[in-house]
ZAZA-521168 format. One line per 8 residues: their letters; for each residue x, y, z of N, C-alpha, C. Coordinates in steps of 0.1 Angstrom, whole numbers, always signed. Atoms other than C-alpha are relative to their C-alpha. Layout:
BEGIN
a	X:Y:Z:X:Y:Z:X:Y:Z | ... .
//
This chain:
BEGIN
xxxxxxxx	+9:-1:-11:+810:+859:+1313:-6:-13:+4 | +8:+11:-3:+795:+826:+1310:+6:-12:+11 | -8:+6:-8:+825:+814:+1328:-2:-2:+15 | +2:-7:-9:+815:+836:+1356:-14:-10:+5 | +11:+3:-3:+778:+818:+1357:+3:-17:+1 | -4:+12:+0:+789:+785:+1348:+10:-12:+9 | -9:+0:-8:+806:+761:+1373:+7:-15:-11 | -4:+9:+7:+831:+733:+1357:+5:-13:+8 .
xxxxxxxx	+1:+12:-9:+829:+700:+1376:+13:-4:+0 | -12:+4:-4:+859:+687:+1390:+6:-4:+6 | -5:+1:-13:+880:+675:+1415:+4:+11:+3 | +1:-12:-5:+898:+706:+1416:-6:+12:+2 | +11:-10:-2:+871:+728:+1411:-7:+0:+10 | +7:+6:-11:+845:+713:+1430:+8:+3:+13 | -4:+1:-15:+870:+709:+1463:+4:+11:+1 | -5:-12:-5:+884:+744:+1460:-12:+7:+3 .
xxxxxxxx	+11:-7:-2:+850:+759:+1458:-4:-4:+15 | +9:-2:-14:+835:+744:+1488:+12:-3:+11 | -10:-3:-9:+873:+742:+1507:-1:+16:+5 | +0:-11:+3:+870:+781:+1501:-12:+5:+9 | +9:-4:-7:+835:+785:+1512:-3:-2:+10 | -3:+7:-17:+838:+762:+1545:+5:+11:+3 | -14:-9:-7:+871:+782:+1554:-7:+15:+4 | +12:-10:-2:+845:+813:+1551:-8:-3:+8 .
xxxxxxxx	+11:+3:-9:+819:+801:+1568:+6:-5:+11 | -9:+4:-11:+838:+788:+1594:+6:+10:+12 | -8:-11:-7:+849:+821:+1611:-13:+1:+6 | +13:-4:-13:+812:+825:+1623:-6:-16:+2 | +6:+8:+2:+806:+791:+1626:-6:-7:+20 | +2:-1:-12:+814:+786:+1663:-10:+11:+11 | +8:-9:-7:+796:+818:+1674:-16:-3:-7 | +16:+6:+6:+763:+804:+1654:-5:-10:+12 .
xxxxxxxx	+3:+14:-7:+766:+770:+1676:-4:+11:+15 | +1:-4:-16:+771:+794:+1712:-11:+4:+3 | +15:-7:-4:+740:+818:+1705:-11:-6:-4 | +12:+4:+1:+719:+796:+1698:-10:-8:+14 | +5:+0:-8:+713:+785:+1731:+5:+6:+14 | -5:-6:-10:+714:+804:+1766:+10:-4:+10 | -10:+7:-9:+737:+780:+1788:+13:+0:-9 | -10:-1:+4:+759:+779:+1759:+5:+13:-6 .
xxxxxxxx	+0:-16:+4:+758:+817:+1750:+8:+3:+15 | -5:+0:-12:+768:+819:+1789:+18:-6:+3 | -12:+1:-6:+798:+798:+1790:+8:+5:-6 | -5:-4:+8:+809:+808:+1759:+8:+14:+7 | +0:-14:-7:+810:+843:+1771:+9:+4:+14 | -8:-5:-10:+823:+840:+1805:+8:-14:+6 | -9:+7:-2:+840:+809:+1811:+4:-10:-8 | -7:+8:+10:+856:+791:+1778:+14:+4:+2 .
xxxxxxxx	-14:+1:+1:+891:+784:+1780:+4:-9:-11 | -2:+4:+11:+910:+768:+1752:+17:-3:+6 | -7:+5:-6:+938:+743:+1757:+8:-5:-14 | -10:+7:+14:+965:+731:+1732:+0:-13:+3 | -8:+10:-4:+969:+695:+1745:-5:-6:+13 | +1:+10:-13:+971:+669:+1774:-9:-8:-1 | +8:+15:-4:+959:+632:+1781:-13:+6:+6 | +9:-8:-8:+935:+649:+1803:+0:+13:+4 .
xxxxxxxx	-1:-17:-10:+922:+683:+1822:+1:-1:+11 | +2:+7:-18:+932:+683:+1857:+2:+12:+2 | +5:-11:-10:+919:+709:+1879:+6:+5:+12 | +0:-1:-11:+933:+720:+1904:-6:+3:+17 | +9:+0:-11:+914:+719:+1938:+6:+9:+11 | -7:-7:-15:+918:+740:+1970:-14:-8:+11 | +13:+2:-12:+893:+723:+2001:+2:+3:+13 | -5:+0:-6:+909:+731:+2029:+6:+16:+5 .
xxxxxxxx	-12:-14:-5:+925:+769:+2045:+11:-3:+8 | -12:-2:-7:+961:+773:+2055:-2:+3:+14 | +3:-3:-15:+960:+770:+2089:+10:+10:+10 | -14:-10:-9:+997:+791:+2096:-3:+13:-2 | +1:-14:-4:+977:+821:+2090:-6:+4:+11 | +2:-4:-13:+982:+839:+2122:+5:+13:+0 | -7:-12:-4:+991:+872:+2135:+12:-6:+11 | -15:+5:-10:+1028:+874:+2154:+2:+8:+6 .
xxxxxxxx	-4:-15:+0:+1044:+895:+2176:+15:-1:+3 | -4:+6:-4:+1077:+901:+2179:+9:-10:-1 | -12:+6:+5:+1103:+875:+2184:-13:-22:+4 | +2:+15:-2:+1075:+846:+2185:+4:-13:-14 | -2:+14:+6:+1078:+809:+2171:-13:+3:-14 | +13:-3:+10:+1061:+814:+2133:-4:-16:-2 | +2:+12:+5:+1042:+783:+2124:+0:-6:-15 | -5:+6:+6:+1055:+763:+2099:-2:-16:-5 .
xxxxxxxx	+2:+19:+3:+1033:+728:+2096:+1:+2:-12 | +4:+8:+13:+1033:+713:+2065:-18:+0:-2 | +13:-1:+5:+999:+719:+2048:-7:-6:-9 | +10:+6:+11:+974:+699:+2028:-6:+6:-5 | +17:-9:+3:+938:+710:+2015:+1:+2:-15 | +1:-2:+13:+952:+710:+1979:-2:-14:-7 | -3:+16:-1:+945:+684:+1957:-7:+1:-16 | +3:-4:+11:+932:+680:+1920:-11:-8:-5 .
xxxxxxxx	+15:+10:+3:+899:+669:+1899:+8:-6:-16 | -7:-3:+9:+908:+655:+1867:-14:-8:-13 | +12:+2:+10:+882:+655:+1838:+9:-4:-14 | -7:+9:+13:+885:+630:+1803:-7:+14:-11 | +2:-8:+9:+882:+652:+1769:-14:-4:-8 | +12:+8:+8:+846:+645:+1749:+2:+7:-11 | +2:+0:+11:+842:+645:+1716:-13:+1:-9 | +18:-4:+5:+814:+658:+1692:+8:+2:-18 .
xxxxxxxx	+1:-5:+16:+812:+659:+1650:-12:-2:-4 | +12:-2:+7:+787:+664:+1627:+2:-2:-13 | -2:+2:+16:+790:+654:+1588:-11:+9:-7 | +10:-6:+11:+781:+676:+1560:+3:-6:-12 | +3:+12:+7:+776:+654:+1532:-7:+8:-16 | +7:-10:+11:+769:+670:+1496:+4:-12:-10 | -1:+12:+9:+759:+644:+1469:+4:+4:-14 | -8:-4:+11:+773:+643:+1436:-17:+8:-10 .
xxxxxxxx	+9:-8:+7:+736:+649:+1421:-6:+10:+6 | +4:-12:-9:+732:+676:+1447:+9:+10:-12 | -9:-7:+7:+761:+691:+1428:-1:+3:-13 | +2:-4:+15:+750:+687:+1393:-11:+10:+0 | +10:-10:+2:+716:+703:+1403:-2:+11:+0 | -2:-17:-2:+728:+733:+1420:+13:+5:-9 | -7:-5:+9:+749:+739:+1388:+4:+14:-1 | +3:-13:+0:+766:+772:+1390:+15:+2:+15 .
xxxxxxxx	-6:-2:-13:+791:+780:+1416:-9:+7:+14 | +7:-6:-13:+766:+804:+1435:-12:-13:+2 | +9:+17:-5:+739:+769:+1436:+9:-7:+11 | -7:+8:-8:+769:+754:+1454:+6:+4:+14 | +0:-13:-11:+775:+782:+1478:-13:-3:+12 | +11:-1:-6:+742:+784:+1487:-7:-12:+6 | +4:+12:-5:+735:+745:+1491:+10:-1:+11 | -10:+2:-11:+769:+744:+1514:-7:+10:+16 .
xxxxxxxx	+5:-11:-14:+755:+775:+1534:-9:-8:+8 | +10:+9:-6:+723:+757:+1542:-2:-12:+8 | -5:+14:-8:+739:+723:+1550:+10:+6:+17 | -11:-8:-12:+764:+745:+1573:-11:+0:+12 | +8:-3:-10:+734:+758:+1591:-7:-9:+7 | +5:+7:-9:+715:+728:+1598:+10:-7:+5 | -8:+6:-5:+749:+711:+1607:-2:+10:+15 | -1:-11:-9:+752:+742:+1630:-9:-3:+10 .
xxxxxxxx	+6:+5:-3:+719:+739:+1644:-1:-17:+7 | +4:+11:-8:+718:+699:+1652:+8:-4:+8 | -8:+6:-11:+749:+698:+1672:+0:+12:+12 | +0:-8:-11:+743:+731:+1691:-13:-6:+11 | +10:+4:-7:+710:+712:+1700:+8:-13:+9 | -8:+10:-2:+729:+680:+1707:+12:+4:+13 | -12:-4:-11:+757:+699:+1730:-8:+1:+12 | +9:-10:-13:+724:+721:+1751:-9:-17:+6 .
xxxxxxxx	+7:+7:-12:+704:+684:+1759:+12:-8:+4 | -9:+10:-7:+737:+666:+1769:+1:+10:+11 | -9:-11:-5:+745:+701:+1786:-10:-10:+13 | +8:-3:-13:+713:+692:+1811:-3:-18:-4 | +6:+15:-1:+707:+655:+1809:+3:-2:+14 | -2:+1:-14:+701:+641:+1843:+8:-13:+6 | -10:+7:-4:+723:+613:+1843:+8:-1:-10 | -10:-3:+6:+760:+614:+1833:+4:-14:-12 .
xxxxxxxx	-2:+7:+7:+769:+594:+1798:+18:+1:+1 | -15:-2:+1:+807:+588:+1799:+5:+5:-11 | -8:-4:+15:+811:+598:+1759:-13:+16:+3 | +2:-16:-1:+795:+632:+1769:+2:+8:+9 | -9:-11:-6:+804:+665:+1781:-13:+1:+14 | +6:-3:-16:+795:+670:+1820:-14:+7:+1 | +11:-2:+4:+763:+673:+1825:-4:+12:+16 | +0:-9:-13:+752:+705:+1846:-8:-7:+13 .
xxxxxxxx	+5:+8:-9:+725:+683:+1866:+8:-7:+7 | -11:+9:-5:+755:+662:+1874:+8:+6:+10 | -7:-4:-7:+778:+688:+1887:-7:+6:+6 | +6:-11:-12:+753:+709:+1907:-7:-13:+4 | +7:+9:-6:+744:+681:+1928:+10:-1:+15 | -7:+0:-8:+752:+670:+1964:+5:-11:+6 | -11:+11:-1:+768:+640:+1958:+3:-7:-11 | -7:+4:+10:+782:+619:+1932:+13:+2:-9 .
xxxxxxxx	-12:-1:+5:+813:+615:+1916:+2:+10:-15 | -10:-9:+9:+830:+645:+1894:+11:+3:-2 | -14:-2:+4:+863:+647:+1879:+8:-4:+10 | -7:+13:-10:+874:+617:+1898:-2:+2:+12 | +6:-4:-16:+860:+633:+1932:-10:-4:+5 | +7:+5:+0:+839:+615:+1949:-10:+12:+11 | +7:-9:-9:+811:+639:+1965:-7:-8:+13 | +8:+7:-13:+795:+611:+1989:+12:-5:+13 .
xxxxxxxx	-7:+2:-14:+827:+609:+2009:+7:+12:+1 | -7:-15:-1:+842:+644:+1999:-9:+11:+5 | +6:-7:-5:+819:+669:+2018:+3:+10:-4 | -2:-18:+5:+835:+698:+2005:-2:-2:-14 | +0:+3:+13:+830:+684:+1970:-19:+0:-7 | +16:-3:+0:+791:+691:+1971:-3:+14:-1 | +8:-13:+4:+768:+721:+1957:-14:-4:+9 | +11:+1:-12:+738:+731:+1978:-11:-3:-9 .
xxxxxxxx	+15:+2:+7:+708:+712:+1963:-13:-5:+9 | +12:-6:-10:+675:+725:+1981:-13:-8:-8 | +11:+2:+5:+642:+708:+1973:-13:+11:+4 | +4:-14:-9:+618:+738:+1973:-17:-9:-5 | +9:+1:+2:+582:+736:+1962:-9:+11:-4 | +10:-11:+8:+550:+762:+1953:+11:+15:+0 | -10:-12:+4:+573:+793:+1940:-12:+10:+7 | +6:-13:-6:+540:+815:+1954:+5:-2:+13 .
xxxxxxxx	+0:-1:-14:+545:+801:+1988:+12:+0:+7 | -13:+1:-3:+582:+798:+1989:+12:+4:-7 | -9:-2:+7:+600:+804:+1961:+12:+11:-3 | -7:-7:-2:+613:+837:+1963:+11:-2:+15 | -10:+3:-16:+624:+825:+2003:+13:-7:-2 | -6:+9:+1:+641:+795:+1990:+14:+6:-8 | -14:-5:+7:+662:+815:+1965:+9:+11:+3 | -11:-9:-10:+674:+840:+1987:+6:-5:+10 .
xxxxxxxx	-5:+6:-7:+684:+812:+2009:+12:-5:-9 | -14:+3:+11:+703:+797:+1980:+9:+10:-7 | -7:-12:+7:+716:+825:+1966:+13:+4:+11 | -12:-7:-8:+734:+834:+2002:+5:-14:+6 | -4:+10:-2:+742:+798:+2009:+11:+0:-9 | -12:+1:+11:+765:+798:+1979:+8:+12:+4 | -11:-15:-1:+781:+832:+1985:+6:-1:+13 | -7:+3:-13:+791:+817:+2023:+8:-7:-1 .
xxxxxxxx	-9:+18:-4:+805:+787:+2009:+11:+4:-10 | -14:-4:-1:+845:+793:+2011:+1:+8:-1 | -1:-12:-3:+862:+819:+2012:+0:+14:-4 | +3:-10:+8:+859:+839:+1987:-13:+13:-3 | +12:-7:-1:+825:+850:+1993:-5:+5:-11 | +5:+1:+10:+816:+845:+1956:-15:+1:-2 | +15:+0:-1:+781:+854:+1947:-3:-8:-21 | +5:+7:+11:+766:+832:+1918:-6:+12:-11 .
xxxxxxxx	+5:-13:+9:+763:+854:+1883:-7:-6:-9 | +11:+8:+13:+740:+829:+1863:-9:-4:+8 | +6:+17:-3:+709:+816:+1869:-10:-1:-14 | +14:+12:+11:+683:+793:+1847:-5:-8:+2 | +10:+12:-4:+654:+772:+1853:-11:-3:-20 | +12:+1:+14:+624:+763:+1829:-2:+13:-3 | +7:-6:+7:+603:+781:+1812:-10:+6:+5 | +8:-2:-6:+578:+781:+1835:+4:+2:+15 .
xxxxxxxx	-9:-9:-18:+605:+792:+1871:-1:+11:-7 | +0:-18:+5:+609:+822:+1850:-10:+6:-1 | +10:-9:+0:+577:+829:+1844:-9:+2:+17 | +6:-6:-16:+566:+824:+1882:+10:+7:+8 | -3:-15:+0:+595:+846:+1889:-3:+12:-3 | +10:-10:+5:+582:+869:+1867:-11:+11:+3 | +14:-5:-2:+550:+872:+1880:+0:+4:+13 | +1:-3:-18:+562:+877:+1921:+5:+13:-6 .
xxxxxxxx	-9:-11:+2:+578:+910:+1907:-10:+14:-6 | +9:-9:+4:+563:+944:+1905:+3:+6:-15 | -9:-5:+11:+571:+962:+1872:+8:+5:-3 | -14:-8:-6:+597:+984:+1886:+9:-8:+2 | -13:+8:-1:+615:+951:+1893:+3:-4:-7 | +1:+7:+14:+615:+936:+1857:+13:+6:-5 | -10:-9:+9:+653:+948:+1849:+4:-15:-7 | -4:+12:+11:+667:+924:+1819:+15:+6:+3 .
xxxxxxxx	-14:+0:+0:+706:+918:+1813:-2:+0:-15 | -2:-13:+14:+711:+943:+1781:+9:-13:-9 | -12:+4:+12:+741:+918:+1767:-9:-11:-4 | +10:+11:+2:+718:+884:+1770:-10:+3:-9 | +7:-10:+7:+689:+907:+1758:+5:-3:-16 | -2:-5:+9:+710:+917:+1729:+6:-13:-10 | -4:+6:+7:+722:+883:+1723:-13:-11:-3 | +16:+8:+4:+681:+869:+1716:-10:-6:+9 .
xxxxxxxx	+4:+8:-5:+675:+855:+1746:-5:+10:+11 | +5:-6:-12:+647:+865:+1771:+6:+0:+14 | -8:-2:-12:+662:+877:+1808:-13:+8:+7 | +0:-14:-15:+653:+890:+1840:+15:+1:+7 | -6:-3:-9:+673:+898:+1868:-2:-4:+17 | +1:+2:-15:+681:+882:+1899:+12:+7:+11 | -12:-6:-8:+701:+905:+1923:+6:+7:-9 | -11:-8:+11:+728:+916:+1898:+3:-12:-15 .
xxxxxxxx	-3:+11:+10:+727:+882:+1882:-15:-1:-10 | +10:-1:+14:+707:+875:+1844:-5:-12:+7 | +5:+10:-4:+680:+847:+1849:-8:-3:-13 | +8:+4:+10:+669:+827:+1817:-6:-8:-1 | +3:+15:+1:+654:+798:+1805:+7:-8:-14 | -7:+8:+15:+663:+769:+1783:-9:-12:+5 | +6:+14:+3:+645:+745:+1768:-1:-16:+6 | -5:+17:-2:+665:+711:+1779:+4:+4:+14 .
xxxxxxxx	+2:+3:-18:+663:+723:+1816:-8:-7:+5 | +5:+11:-5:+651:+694:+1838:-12:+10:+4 | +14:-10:-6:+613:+705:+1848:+0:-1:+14 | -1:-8:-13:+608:+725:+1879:+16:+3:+6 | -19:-2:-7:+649:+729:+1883:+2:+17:-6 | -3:-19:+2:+663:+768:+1891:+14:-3:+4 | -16:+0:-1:+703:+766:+1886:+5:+14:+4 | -11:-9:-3:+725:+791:+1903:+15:-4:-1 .
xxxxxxxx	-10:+2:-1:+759:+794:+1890:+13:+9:-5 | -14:-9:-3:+796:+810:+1894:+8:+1:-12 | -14:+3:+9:+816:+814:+1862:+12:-2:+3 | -13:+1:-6:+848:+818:+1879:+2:-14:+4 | -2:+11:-6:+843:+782:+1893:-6:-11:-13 | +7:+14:+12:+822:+764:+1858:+9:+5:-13 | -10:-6:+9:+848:+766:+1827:-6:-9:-14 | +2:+13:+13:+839:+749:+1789:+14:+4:-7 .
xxxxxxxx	-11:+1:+4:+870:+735:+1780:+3:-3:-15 | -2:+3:+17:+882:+735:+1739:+12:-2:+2 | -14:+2:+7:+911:+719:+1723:+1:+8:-9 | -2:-7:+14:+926:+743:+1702:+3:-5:-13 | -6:+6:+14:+931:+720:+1673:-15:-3:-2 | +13:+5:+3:+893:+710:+1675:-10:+11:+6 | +2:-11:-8:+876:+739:+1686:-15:+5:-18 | +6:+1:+13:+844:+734:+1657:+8:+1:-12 .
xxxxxxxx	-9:+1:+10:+873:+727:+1634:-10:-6:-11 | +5:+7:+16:+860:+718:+1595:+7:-7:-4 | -15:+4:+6:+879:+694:+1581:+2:-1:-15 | -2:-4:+14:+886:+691:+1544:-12:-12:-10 | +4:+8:+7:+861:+673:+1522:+4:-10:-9 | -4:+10:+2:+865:+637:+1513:-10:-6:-8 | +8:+6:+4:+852:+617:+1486:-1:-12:+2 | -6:+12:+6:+849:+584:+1492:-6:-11:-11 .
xxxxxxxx	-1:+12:+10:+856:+555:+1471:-11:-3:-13 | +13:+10:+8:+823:+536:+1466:-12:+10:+3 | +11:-10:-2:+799:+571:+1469:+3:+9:-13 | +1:-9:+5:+790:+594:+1444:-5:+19:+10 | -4:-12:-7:+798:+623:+1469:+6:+3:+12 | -13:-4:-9:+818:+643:+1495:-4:+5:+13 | +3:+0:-17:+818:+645:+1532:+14:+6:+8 | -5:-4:-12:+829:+669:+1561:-3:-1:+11 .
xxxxxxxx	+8:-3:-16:+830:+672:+1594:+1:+12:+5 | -4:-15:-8:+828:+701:+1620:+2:-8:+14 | -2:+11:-16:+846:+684:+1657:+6:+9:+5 | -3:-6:-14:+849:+694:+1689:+6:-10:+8 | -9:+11:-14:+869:+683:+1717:+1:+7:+8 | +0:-17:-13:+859:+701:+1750:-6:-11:+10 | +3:+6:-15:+846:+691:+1788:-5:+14:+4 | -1:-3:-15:+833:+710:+1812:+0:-1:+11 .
xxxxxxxx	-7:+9:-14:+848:+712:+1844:-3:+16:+12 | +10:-8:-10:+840:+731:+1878:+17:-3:+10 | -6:-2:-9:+868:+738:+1906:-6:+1:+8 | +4:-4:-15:+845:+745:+1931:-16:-5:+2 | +15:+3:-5:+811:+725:+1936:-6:+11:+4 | +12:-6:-11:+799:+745:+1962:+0:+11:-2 | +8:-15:+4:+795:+778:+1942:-10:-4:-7 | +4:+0:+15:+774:+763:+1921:-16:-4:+14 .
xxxxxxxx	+11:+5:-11:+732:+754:+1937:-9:-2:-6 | +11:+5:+5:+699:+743:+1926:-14:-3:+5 | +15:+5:-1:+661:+742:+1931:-5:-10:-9 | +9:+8:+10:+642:+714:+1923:-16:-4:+10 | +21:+1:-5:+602:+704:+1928:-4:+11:-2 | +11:-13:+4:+593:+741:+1918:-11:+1:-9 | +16:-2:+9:+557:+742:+1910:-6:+21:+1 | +12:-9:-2:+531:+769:+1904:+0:+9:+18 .
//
């Protein structure tokens, strides 16, 4: 039995043990990173795609309607121009890891196979933890870093350059961003302007299924609402994170939202892109050389990317 209690230091011991318990831990490792914050519990959920490959992501665009749709009658002339209005966006892949790092006198201490378990678990989790924090303020930073993932302030805007599209000469390449002001004296006006502003813009007559502001839009949402109106979104709810309900759409908050900003947005049109080969992959623990201990990583390789600006909208200056 003492076999059982006792762990026997080794290369192969040692690296099978915590290869073994990674590879375990690893199956919930990605859904740890998603629920831990609301924007990424969201994409996760309703628009993550997963890609094997390519130099880049290129999007395809539509800006433009076919204009040969017509009614005929008859033996008339069908039209037949040649048609533009397509055209593509094309977003670079970013990159994210995190080291977990277990020292050799970490290893002697937690003597024991279950000590080494339980030190890997631990390290897992704050690894888990500092990059899902790391993903949610790049998610909302207000201006774009080239070595990070698309920043939502960036793409709900109504101009600047995304996925090689320039919004200050592309006009169809812009989201409706409204400067509102006192939420008692306007707020609810402003967001039922935004709300049907987006759902006009093209053709599809898309209505926005997300929104999120601070901490404090939600609560002076909150408070314009009688009690009968207070319905929450059961799955959000169920996955930790406070909700109301705007229209049909959940409305949360998140921490690393710009202050006074209220985001309205379309999944169908916002996507978080994963490489399937990096997709919170683990990689195998490495000792090196001139260290007395062994290091992994956990990496990502993802983007988000948007086909349609203008489902997407935003309040900003909302006060009190």
């Amino acid at each position: 039995m003492a076999a059982d209690k006792l762990f026997t230091y080794g290369v192969a011991n040692v690296d099978s043990l915590l290869a073994t318990t990674l590879s375990s831990i690893q199956k919930t490792l990605a859904d740890n990173i998603f629920t831990r914050y609301p924007l990424l519990y969201w994409l996760k959920d309703k628009g993550k795609v997963v890609l094997s490959g390519g130099a880049t992501i290129v999007q395809p665009l539509m800006y433009a309607v076919n204009s040969t749709a017509k009614p005929y009658n008859a033996y008339d002339i069908l039209d037949t121009t040649p048609q533009d209005g397509l055209t593509s966006a094309q977003f670079l892949w970013k990159q994210y890891s995190v080291s977990i790092t277990i020292a050799g006198r970490e290893e002697r201490q937690n003597s024991g196979k279950e000590g080494i378990i339980k030190l890997l678990e631990a390290k897992t989790k704050q690894a888990e933890m500092s990059l899902a924090r790391q993903l949610d303020v790049d998610l909302w930073a207000t201006t774009q870093d080239t070595a990070r993932l698309n920043a939502i302030p960036v793409i709900v805007d109504d101009t600047g350059t995304v996925g090689d599209v320039a919004g200050a000469t592309q006009t169809w390449w812009r989201a409706t961003d409204t400067a509102s002001g006192s939420f008692a004296a306007r707020g609810l006006s402003d967001m039922r302007t935004l709300y049907n502003t987006i759902l006009n813009q093209s053709s599809d007559m898309g209505t926005p299924d997300y929104l999120i502001g601070t901490q404090s839009v939600l609560e002076f949402y909150e408070a314009s609402l009688q009690p009968q109106q207070r319905f929450t979104d059961e799955k959000m709810a169920n996955a930790g994170f406070q909700t109301l309900k705007y229209k049909a759409a959940p409305f949360t908050f998140g921490a690393s939202v710009p202050s006074g900003h209220l985001y309205m947005l379309r999944s169908e049109n916002l996507s978080l892109v994963c490489h399937s080969d990096a997709q919170f992959k683990t990689t195998q623990f490495v000792k090196p050389a001139n260290q007395d201990a062994r290091t992994a990583q956990i990496l990502l390789m993802a983007e988000v990317t948007t086909d349609n600006r203008r489902k997407h909208g935003r309040l900003t200056g909302v006060t009190a």
